[in-house]
Each structure stands twice: as structure tokens, then as C-alpha cells.
C-alpha positions in Angstrom: 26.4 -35.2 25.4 23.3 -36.4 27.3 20.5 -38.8 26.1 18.1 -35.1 27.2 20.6 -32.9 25.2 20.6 -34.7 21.9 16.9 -35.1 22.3 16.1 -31.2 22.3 19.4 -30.7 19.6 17.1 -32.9 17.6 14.0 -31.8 17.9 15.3 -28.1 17.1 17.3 -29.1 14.2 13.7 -30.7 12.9 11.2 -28.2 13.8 12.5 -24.5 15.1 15.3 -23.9 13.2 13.4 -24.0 9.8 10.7 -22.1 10.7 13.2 -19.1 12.0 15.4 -19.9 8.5 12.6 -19.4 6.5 11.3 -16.0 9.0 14.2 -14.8 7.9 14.6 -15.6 4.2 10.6 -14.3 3.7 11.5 -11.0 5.8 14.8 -10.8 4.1 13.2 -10.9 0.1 10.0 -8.9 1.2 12.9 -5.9 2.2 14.5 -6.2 -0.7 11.5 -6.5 -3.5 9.1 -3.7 -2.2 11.3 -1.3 0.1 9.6 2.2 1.6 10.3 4.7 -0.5 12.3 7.8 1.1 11.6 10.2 -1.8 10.2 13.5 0.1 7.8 14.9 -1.3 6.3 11.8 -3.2 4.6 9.8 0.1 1.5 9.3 -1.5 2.9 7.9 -4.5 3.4 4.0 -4.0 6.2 3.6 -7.3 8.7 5.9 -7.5 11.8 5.8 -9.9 14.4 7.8 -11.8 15.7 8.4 -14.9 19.3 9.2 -16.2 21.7 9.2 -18.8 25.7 9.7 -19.4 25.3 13.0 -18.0 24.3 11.4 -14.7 27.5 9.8 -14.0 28.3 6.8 -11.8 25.4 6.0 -10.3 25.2 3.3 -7.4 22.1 1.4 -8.1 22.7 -0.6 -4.6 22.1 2.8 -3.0 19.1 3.9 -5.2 17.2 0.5 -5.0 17.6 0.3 -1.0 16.5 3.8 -1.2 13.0 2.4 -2.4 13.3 3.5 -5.8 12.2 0.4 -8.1 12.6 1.7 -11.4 14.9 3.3 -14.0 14.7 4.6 -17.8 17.9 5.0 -19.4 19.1 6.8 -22.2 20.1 4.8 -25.1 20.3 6.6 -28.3 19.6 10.4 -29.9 18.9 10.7 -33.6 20.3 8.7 -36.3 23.8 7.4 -34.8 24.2 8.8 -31.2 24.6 6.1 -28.5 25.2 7.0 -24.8 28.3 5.5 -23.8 26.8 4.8 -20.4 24.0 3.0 -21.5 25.3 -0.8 -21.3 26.8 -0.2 -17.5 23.5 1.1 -16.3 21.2 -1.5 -17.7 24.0 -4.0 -16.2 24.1 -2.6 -13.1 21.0 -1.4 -12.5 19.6 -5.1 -13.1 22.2 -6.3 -10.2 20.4 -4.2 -7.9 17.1 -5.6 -9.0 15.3 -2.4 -10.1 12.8 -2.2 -13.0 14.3 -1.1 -16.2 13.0 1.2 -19.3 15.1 2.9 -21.7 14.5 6.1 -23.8 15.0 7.6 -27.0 15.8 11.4 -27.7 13.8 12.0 -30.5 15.5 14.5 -33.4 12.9 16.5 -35.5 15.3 16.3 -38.1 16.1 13.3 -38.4 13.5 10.7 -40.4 12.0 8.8 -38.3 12.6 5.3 -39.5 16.6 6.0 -39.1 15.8 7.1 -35.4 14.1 3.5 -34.9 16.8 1.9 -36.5 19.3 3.3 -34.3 17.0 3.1 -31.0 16.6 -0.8 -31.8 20.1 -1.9 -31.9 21.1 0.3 -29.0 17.9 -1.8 -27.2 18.3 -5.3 -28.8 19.1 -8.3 -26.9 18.3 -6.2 -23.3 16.4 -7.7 -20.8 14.4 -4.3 -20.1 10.9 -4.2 -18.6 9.0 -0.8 -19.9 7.9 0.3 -23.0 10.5 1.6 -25.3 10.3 5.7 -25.1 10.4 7.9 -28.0 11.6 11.1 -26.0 9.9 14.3 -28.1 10.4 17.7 -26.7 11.4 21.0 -28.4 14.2 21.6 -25.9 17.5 21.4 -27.8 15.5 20.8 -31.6 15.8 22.6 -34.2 12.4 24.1 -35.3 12.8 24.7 -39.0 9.8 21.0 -39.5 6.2 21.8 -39.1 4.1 20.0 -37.1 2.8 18.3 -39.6 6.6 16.8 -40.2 7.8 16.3 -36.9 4.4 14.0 -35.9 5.1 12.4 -39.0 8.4 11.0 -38.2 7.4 10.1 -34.8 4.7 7.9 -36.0 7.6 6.3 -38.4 9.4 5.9 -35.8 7.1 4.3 -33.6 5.6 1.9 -36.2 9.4 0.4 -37.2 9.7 -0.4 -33.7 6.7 -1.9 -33.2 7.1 -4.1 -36.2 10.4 -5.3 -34.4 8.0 -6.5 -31.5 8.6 -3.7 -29.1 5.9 -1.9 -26.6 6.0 2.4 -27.1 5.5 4.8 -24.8 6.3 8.5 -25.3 7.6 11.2 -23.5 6.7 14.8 -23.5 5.9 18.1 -21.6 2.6 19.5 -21.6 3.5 21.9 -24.3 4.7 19.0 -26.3 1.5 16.9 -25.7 -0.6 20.0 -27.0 1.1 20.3 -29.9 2.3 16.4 -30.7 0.0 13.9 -28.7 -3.3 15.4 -28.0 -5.9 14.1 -30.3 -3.3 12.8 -32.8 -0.5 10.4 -30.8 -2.8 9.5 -27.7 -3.1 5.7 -27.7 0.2 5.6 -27.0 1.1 4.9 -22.9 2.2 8.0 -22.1 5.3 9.7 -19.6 4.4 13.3 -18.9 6.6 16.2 -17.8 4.7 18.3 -15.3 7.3 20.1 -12.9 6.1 20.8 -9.3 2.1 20.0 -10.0 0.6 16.8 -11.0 -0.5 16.5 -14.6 -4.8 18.0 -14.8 -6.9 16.7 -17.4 -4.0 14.9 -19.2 -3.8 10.8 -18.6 -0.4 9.3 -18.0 1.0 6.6 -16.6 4.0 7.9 -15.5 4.8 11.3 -13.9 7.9 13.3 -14.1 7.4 15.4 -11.1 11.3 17.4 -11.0 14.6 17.6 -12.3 15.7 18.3 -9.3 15.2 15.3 -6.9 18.1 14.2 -4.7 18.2 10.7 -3.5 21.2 8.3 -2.1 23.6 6.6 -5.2 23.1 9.9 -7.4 25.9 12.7 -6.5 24.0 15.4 -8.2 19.7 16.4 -9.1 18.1 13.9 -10.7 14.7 13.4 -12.3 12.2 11.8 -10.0 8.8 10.1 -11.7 6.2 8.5 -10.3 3.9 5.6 -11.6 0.2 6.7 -11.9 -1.6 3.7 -11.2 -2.2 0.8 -8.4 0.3 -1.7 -7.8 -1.0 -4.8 -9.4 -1.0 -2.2 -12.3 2.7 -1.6 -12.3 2.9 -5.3 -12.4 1.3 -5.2 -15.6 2.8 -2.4 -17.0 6.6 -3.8 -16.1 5.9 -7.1 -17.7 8.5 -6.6 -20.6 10.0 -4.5 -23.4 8.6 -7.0 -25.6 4.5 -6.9 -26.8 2.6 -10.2 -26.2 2.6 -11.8 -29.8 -1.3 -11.8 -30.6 
């Protein structure tokens, strides 16, 4: 090789090739952390994610994250002993592809409520999740022999057990279910509100579950699409943990 040659080999090694290495590595994680969403429908809406359960099937996260969806809540538990069987996989695999990660609760009117947050807690424990734990109540599929009265009580069981296990609670519920369960009652809790096809009017939520019908990449068949309410150093906030800050 010639004195010149080794001279520019040199000074190339020393000064261009690490500023292109690290172009690439900044490019390369900026892709991967905050990709475009590709959700139609939902361009005005910065965070957009998913959530699933057994029913669901195999779902490639790879596919789903690349999509631009960031987060996911997963079903854990049902009443007093139900445990989805695909609960584990998802939160494993759905962490591999780097998405956000919340996990839910379908709540059982008839079922008391500090048996519910038993069960939700050791389907939950030892999970590295990010979102408030969700206490799913919604009259779909409940019996509705319990009043009111009955059914908020439990909920509030529920919610204070896993709280006194160190977890943050969000609930989830349709407008219907917010009228009769949350409003004026259950409303300092963050809250995940069903509003299909219209976004939610004179109710506050954090997150929006706009369909049950959404169809993105890494999901064969609909899927529920939900969107994050607020600003972006907001998500950041509200996806700091499953855990609340020990005061």
C-alpha cells in the first residue's frame, strides 16, 4: 500500500467512519422507538395501540410495533380464578418487540371484589408492565341480578386491595358504564373509555377505544384500536410503570 493510501485509510478510520456509524445507529433507534403510525383513520392521534386477549390469537408483535403501534393491554384474568392462557406469551413477546405494555382485568359483578384483586394480582405479579392495572367493568356478558349500589362496591374493593399491593388503577368502561359506575362516584380514577366511531364529549379520558374493528399488520382478524388522549411528554408520564411511586 502507498505512504498517500494508508494516510487517507487512516484518517477515515479516525474521523468519517464514526460519524456515519453513529448516523446510522441514531437513525436506526429513532425508527424503531417512535415509528409513523399507519392506523387509518387515527392521523391526528400521535399514540395509538391495541388491545387483545386469547381470543386474539397469535399475534406478531414485530409486525404491530413496526406498524407504529406502541402500546398493548392484555387480558390477564376474569373473576375469581379465570386466567388467559395467552397472557404470559403476549407480555413476553410483546416486550421483544419493544411496545408499551398494560394489562386488564374483566371485572365479574358477582364476584366480591377483593377475590377479583386477588386473582388480577398474581396473574400481574413479577411483570415488567408499564400502564395502570385495568379493572375492565361493563355489563356485556354480567349477570345483572347486583344493584348498583353492589356492583360499585366491589369495584372499589377491588381497586383498594390492589392498590395496597403498590399497583396504579385505571378503569375501563363504555359510556353507559361510566353513567352508571364512574360518573360522580369512581372518577379519580385514570380512565379508558369506550366510545365506538365518535370521540368521547364531555367525558375525560386518557385513553380512547375508538373500534373493535381495526385491522392492522401482525393481527389476522379485527382488533380493538385506542388511542392516548394527551401530548407526548404526557404518554411518557403515564407509561412510567405498573408500579405507584412509593410517597
Amino acid at each position: 500500500m502507498f505512504h498517500s493510501e494508508i494516510i487517507m485509510t487512516r484518517y477515515i478510520s479516525r474521523h468519517l467512519l464514526p460519524a456515519v456509524l453513529t448516523a446510522m445507529f441514531l437513525a436506526g433507534c429513532g425508527g424503531r422507538e417512535n415509528p409513523q403510525h399507519s392506523v387509518a383513520g387515527f392521523k391526528d392521534h400521535e399514540i395509538v395501540g391495541i388491545d387483545i386477549s386469547a381470543h386474539n390469537g397469535d399475534v406478531d408483535f414485530k409486525k404491530v410495533r413496526e406498524g407504529g403501534i406502541e402500546f398493548v393491554i392484555i387480558k390477564a384474568s376474569e373473576g375469581g380464578t379465570f386466567k388467559d392462557r395467552k397472557f404470559v406469551d403476549n407480555v413476553r413477546n410483546a416486550r421483544r418487540a419493544g411496545m408499551k405494555i398494560g394489562a386488564y382485568h374483566f371485572f365479574r359483578f358477582d364476584t366480591p371484589g377483593y377475590i377479583q384483586g386477588l386473582n388480577f394480582a398474581n396473574s400481574i405479579h413479577g411483570r415488567s408492565l408499564d400502564l395502570p392495572a385495568v379493572i375492565d367493568i361493563e355489563e356485556f356478558t354480567n349477570p345483572n341480578l347486583q344493584t348498583t349500589k353492589l356492583v360499585m362496591s366491589r369495584v372499589t374493593e377491588m381497586a383498594d386491595y390492589l392498590e395496597k399491593r403498590g399497583y396504579r388503577v385505571m378503569l375501563y368502561t363504555n359510556k353507559k358504564g361510566y353513567a352508571r359506575f364512574i360518573k360522580g362516584q369512581l372518577a379519580t380514577y385514570p380512565l379508558w373509555l369506550c366510545s365506538l366511531g365518535t370521540p368521547p364529549e364531555g367525558i375525560d379520558c386518557d385513553l380512547w377505544q375508538a373500534t373493535h374493528h381495526g385491522r392492522i399488520d401482525g393481527v389476522d382478524h379485527d382488533v380493538d384500536i385506542n388511542v392516548f388522549t394527551g401530548t407526548r411528554s404526557g404518554w411518557d408520564r403515564f407509561a412510567s410503570g405498573i408500579m405507584a411511586e412509593k410517597k
